[in-house]
N, C-alpha and C positions, 0 to 999 in steps of 0.2 A: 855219486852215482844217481842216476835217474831212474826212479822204483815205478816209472808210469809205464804200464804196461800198451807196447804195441797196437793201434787199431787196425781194424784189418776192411775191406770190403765196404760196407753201407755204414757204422758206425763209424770207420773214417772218414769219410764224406761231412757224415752230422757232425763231428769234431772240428772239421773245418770251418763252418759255418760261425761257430761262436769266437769270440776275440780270445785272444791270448794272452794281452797284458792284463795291466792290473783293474779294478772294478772302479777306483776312488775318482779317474775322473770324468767318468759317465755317471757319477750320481752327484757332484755340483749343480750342471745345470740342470738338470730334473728338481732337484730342492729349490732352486731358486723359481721353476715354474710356478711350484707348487705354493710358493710363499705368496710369488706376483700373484695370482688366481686368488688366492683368499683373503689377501691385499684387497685387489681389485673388486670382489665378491664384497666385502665388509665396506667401504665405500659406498657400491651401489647401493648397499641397504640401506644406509646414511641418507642416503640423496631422495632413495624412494621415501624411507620413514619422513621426512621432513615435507616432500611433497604432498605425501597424505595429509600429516598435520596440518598444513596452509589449506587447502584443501577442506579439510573438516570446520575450522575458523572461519572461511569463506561461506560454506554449509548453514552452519551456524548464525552466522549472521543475515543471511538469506533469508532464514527461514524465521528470525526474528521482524525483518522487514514486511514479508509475509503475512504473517499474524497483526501487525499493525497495521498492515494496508486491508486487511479483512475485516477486523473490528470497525474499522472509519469507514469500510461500506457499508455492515452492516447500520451503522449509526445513520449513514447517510437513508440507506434504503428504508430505515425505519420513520425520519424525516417528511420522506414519500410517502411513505403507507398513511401516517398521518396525514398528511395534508390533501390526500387524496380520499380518506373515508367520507363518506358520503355526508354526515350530520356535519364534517368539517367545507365540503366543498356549498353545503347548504346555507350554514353559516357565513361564510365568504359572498357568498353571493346576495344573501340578505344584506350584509354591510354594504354592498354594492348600488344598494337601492333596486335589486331585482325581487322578483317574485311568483310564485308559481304558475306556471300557463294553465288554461281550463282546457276544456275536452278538444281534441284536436278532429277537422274534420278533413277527407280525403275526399280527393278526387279520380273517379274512374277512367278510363279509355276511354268512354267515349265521353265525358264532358259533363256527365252529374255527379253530383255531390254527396257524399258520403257517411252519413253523420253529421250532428247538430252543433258546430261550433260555437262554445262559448270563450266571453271576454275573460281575462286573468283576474284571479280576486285581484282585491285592494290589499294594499301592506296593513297588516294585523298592527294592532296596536303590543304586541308580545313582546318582550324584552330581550334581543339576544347580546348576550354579552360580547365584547369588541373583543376578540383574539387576534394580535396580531403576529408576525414570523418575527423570529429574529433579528433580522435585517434591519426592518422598521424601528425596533426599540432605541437601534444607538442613535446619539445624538449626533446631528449633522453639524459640522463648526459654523459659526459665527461667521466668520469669514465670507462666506460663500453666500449665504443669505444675505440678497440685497433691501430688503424692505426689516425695520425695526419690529424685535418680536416685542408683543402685549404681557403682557401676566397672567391673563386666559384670552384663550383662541373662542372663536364659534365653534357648535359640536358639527363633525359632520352630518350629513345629509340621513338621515334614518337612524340616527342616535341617541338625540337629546340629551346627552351627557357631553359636557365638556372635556377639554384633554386637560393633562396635566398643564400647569404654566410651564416656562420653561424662564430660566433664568440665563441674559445676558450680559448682567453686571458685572463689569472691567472689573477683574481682579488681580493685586499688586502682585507681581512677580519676585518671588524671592532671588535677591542678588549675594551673592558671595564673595567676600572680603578675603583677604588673606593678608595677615601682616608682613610688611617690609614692600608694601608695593603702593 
């Protein structure tokens, strides 16, 4: 016997509405959605974490190239500041064989003159020492210098100091042996 009692009016209606067999196989593929979803979910995160990681490595290295390229400017800019301070630009140009101009004198609009020009002193007898860049200091090869060097050179021009000698003497090259040859 069947103990379900009768619906009658609106609640038969709603009774109609729901299924009447058994429940086991509308909930397979809902369990299977739900597995594929958090499947799929746990992958994506995979994929993102690893992304980010390359990502932060890439960062990383970025920001170490960064900092190297900054230090080598500032080295560089500091390079500049030197060679640009005035007691250095003053020095360079006394090696130059230059020397300070005297009072300088202007001309007006209409054609007269403006102050008392004088001549440039004469080079001081004063000692400034030869500072030269970097560049300067390596030695150029052999090679390339057509004319035989001396032992000592003349000093430049407003120096009176001699340069170093430089040494061109042929020197043997060490050869390498290996036995059974």
């Amino acid at each position: 016997m069947n103990r379900k009692p009768e619906l009658r009016g609106r609640a038969a209606r709603l009774a109609r509405l729901f299924p009447t067999g058994s429940g086991q196989a509308a909930r397979t593929p809902f369990v299977l959605l739900v597995v594929l979803l958090l499947g799929g979910g746990l992958i994506g995160l995979l994929v993102l974490n690893s992304a980010l990681s390359e990502g932060s490595f890439q960062l990383d290295d970025l920001q170490k190239d960064t900092k190297s390229l900054t230090d080598e400017e500032q080295a560089l800019q500091r390079d500049v500041d030197a060679y640009s301070a005035p007691d250095a630009l003053q020095r360079r140009a006394r090696e130059l064989g230059m020397v300070p101009g005297g009072d300088p004198a202007f001309l007006n609009p209409d054609g007269t003159v403006r102050g008392v020009p004088s001549a440039a002193a004469e080079q001081s007898s004063v000692r400034v020492p030869v500072i030269r860049p970097p560049e300067a200091l390596t030695p150029e090869p052999a090679a390339t210098s057509p004319e035989p060097a001396s032992t000592a050179t003349e000093p430049p021009a407003g120096t009176g100091e001699p340069e170093p000698a430089t040494e061109t003497a042929a020197q043997p090259t060490p050869t390498s042996t290996t036995p059974g040859r």
